[in-house]
N, CA, C and O atoms as a GROMACS GRO file, in nm:
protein
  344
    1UNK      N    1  13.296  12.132  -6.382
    1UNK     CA    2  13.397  12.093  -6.287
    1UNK      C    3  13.360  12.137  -6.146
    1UNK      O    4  13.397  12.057  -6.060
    2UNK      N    5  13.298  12.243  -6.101
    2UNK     CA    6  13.228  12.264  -5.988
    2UNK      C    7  13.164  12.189  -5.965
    2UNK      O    8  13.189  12.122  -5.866
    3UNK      N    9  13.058  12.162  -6.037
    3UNK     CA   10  12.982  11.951  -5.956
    3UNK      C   11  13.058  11.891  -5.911
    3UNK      O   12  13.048  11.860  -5.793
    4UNK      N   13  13.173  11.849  -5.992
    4UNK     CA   14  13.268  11.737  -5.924
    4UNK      C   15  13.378  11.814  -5.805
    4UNK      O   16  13.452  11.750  -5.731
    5UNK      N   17  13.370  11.914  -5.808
    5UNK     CA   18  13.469  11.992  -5.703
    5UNK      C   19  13.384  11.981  -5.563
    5UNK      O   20  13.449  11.962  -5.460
    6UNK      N   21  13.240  11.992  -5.554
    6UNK     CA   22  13.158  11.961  -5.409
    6UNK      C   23  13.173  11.892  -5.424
    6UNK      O   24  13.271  11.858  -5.358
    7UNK      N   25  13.127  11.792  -5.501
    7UNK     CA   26  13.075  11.633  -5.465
    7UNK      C   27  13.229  11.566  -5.395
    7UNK      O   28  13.232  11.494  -5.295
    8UNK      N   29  13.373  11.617  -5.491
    8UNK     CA   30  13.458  11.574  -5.389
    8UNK      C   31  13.526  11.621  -5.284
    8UNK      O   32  13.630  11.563  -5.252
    9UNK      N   33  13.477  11.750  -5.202
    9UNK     CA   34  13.524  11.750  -5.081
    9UNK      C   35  13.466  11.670  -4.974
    9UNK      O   36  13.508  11.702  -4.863
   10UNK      N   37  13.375  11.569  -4.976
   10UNK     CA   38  13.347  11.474  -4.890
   10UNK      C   39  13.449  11.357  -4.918
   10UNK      O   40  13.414  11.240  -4.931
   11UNK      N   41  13.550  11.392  -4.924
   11UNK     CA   42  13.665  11.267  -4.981
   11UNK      C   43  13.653  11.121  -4.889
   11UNK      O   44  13.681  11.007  -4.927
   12UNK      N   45  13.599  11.168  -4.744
   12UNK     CA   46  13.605  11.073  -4.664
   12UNK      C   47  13.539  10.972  -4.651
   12UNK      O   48  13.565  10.863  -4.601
   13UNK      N   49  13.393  11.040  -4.729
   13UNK     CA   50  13.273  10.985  -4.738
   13UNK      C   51  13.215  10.988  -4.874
   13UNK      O   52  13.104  11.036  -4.898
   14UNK      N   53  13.299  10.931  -4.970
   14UNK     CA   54  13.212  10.906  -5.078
   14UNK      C   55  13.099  10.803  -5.094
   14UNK      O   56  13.121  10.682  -5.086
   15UNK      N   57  12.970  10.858  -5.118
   15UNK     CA   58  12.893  10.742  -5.102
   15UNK      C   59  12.856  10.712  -5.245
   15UNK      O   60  12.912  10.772  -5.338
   16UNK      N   61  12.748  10.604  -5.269
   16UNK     CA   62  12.686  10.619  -5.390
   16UNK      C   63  12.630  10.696  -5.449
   16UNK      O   64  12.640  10.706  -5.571
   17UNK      N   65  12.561  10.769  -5.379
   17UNK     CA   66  12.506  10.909  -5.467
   17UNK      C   67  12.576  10.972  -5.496
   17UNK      O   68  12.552  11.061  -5.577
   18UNK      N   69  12.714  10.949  -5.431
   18UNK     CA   70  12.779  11.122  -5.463
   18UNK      C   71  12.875  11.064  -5.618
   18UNK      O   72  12.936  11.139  -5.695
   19UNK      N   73  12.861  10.892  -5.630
   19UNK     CA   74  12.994  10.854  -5.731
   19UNK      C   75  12.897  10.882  -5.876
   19UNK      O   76  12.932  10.924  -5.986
   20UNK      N   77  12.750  10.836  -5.819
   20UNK     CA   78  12.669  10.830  -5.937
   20UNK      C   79  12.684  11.008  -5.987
   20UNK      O   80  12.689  11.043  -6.105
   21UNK      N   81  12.688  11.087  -5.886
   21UNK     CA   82  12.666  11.275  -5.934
   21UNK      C   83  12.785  11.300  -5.992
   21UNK      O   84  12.793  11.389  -6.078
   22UNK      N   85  12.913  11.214  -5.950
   22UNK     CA   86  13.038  11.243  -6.016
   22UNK      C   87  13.047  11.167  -6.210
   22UNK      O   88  13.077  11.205  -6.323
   23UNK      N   89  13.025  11.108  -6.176
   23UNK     CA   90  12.987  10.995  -6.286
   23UNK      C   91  12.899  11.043  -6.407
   23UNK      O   92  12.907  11.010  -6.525
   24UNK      N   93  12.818  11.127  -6.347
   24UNK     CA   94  12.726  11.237  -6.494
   24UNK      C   95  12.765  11.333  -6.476
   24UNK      O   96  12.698  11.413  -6.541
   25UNK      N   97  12.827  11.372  -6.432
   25UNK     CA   98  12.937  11.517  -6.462
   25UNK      C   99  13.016  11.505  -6.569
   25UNK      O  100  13.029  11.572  -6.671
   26UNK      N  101  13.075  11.390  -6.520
   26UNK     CA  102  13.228  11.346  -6.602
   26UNK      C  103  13.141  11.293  -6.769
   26UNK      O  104  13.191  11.331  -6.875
   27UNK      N  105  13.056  11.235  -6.769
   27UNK     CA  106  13.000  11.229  -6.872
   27UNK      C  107  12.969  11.332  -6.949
   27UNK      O  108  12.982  11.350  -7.070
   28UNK      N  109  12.916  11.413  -6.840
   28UNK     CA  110  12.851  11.551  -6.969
   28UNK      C  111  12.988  11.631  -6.991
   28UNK      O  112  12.972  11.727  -7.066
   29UNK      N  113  13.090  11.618  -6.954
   29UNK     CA  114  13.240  11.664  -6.946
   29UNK      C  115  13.272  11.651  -7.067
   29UNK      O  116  13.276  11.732  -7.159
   30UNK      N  117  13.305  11.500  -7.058
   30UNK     CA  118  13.367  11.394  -7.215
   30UNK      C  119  13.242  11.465  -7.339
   30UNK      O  120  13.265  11.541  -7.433
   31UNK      N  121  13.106  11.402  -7.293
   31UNK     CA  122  13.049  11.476  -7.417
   31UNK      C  123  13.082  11.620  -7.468
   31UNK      O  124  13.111  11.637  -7.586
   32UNK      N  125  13.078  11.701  -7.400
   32UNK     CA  126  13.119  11.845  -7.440
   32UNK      C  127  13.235  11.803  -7.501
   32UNK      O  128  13.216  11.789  -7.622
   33UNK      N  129  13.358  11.775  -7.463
   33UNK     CA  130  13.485  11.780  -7.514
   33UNK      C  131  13.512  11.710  -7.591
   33UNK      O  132  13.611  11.738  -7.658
   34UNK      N  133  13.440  11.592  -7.618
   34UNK     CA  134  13.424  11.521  -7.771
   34UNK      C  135  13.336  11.573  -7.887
   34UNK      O  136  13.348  11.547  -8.007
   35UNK      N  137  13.253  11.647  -7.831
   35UNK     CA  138  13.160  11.690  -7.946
   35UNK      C  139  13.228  11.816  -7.971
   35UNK      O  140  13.172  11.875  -8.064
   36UNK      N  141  13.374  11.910  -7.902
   36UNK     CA  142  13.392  12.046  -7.957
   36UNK      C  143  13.568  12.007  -7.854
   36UNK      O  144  13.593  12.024  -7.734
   37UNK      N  145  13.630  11.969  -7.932
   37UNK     CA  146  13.820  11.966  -7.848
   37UNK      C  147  13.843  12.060  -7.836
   37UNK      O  148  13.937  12.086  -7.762
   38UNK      N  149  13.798  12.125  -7.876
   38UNK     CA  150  13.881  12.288  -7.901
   38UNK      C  151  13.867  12.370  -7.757
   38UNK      O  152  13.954  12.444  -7.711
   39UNK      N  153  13.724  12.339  -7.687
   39UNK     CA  154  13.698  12.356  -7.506
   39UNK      C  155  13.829  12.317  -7.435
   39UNK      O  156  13.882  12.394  -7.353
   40UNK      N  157  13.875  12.210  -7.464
   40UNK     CA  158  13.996  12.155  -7.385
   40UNK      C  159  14.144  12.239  -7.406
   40UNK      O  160  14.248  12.230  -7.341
   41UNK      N  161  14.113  12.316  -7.514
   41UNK     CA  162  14.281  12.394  -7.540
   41UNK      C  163  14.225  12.477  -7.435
   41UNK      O  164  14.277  12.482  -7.324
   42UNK      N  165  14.097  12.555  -7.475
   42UNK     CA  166  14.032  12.678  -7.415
   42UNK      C  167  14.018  12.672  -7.252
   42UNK      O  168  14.028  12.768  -7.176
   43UNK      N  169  13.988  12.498  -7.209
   43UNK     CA  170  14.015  12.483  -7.066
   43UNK      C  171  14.143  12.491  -6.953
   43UNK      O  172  14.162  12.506  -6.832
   44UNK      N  173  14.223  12.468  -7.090
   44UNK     CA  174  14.380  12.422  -6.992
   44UNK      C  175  14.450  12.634  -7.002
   44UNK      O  176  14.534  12.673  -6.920
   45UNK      N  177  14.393  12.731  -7.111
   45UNK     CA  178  14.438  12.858  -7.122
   45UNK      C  179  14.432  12.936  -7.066
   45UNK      O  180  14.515  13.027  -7.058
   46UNK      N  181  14.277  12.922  -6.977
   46UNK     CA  182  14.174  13.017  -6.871
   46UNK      C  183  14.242  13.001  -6.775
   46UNK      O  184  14.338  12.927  -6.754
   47UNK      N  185  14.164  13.112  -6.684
   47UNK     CA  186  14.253  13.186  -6.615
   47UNK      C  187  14.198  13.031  -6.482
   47UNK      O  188  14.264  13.017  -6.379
   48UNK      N  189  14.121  12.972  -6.501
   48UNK     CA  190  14.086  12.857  -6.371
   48UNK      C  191  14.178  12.690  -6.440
   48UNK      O  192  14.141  12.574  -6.422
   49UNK      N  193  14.250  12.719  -6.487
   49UNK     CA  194  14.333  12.610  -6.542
   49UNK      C  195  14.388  12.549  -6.423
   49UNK      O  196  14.373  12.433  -6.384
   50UNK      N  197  14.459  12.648  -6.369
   50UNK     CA  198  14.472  12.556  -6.196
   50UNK      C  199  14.397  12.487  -6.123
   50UNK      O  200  14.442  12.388  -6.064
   51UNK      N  201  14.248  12.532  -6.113
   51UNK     CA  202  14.128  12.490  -6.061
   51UNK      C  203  14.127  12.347  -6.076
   51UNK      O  204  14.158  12.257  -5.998
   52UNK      N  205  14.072  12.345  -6.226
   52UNK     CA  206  14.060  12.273  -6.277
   52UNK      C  207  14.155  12.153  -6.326
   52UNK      O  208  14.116  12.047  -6.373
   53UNK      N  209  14.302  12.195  -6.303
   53UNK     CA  210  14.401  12.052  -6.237
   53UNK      C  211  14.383  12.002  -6.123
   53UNK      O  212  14.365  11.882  -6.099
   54UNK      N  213  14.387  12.111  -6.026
   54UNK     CA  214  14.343  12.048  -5.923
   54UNK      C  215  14.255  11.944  -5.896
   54UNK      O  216  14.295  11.830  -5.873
   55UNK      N  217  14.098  11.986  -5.898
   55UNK     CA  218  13.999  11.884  -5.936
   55UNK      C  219  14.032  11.758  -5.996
   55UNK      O  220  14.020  11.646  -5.945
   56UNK      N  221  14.078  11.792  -6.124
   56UNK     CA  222  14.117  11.682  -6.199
   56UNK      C  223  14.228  11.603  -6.155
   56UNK      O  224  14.201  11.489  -6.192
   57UNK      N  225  14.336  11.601  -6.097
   57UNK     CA  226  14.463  11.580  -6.011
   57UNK      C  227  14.440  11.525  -5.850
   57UNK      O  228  14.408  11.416  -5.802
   58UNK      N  229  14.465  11.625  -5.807
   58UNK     CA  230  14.426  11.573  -5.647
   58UNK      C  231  14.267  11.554  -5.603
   58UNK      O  232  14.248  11.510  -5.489
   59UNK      N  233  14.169  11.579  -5.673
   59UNK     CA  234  14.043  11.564  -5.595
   59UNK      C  235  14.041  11.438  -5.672
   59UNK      O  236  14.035  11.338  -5.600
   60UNK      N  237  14.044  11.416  -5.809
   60UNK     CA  238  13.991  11.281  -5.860
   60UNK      C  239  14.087  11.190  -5.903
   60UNK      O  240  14.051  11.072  -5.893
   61UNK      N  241  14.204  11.211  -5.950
   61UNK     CA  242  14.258  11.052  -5.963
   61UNK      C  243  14.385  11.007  -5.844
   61UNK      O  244  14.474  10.923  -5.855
   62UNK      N  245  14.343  11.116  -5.711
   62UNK     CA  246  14.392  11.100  -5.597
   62UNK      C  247  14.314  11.080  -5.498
   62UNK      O  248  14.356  11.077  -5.382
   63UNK      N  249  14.219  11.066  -5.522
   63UNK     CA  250  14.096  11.028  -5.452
   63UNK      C  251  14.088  10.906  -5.348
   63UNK      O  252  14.091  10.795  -5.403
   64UNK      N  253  14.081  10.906  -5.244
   64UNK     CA  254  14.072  10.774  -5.129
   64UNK      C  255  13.948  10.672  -5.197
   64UNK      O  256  13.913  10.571  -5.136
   65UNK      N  257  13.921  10.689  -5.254
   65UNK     CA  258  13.787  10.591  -5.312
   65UNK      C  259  13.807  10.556  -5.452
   65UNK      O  260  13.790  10.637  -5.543
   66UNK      N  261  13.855  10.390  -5.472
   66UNK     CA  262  13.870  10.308  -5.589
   66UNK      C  263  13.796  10.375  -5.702
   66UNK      O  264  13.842  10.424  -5.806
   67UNK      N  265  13.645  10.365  -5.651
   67UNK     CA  266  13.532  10.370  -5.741
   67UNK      C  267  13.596  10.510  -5.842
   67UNK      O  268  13.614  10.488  -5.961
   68UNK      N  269  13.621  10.625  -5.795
   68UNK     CA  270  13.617  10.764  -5.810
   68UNK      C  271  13.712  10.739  -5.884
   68UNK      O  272  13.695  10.749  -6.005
   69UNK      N  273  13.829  10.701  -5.836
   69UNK     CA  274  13.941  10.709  -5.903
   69UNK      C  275  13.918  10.653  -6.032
   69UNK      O  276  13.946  10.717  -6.134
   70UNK      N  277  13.870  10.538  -6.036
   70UNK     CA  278  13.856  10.440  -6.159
   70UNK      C  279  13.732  10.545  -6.275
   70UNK      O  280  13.729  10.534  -6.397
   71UNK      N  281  13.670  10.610  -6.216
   71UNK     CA  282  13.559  10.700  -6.326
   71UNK      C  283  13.654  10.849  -6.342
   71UNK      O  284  13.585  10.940  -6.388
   72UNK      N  285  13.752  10.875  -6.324
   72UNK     CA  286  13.858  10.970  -6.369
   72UNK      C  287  13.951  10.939  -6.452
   72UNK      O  288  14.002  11.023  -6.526
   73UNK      N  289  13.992  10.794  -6.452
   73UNK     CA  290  14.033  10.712  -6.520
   73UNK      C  291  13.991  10.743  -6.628
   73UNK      O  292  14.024  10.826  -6.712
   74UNK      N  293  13.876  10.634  -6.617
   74UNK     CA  294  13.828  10.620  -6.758
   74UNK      C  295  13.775  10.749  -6.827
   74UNK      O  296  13.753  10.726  -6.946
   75UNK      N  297  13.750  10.867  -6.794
   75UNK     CA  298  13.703  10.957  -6.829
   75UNK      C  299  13.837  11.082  -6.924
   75UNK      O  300  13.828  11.165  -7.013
   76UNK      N  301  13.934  11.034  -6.848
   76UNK     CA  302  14.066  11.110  -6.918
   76UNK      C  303  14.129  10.995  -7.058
   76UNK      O  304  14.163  11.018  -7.174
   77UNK      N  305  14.124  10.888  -6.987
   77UNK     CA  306  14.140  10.778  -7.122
   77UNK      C  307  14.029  10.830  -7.258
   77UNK      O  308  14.055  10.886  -7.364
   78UNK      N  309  13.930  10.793  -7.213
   78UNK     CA  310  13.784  10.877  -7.353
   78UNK      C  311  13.848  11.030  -7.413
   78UNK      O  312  13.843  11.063  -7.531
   79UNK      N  313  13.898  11.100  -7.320
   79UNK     CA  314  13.907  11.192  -7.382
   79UNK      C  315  14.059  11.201  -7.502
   79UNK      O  316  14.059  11.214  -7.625
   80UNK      N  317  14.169  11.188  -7.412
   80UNK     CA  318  14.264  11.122  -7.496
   80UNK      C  319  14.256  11.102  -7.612
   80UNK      O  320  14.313  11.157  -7.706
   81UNK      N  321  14.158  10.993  -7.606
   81UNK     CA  322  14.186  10.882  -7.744
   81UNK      C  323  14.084  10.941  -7.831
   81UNK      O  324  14.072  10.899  -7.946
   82UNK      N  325  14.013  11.029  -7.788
   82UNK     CA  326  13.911  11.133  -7.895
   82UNK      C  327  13.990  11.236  -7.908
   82UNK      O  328  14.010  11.266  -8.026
   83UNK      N  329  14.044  11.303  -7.826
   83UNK     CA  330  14.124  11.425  -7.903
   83UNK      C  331  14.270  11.384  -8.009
   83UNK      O  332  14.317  11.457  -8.096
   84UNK      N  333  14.331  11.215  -7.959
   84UNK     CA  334  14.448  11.222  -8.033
   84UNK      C  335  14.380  11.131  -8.198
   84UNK      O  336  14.452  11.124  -8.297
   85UNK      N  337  14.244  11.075  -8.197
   85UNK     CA  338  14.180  11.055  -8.339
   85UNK      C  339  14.180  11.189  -8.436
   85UNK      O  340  14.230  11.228  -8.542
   86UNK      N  341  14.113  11.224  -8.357
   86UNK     CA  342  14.120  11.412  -8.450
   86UNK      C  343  14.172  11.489  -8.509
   86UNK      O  344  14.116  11.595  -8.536
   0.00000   0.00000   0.00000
């Protein structure tokens, strides 16, 4: 979540590189948390649970940039529907 926490304080200026660096974050994210759910109880318990709404909340699916928004999207949808199969 620190990758995606720099990459989005350029909120103003998201470019392509920075959607593509957000974009394999969020991937290696979902993979971790599909291959082990149990990270995600352990993520929301820790003591950076705020952090990490944040990020997840106002940096990315509040994001001034479609693109960003739409790969937070889909990245909380994947996880969802893998943790509520389980």
């Amino acid at each position: 979540m620190q990758i995606l926490s720099v990459a989005l304080k350029k909120k103003d200026s998201v470019v392509m590189d920075d959607r593509n660096i957000i974009d394999q974050a969020l991937g290696i994210w979902i993979s971790c948390i599909v291959s082990e759910p149990q990270l995600l109880n352990d993520l929301f318990s820790s003591q950076d649970a705020s952090a990490f709404t944040k990020v997840l909340i106002e940096d990315g699916l509040l994001c001034p940039s479609a693109a960003v928004r739409i790969l937070f999207r889909n990245a909380i949808r994947t996880i969802c529907e893998t943790v509520t199969r389980s």
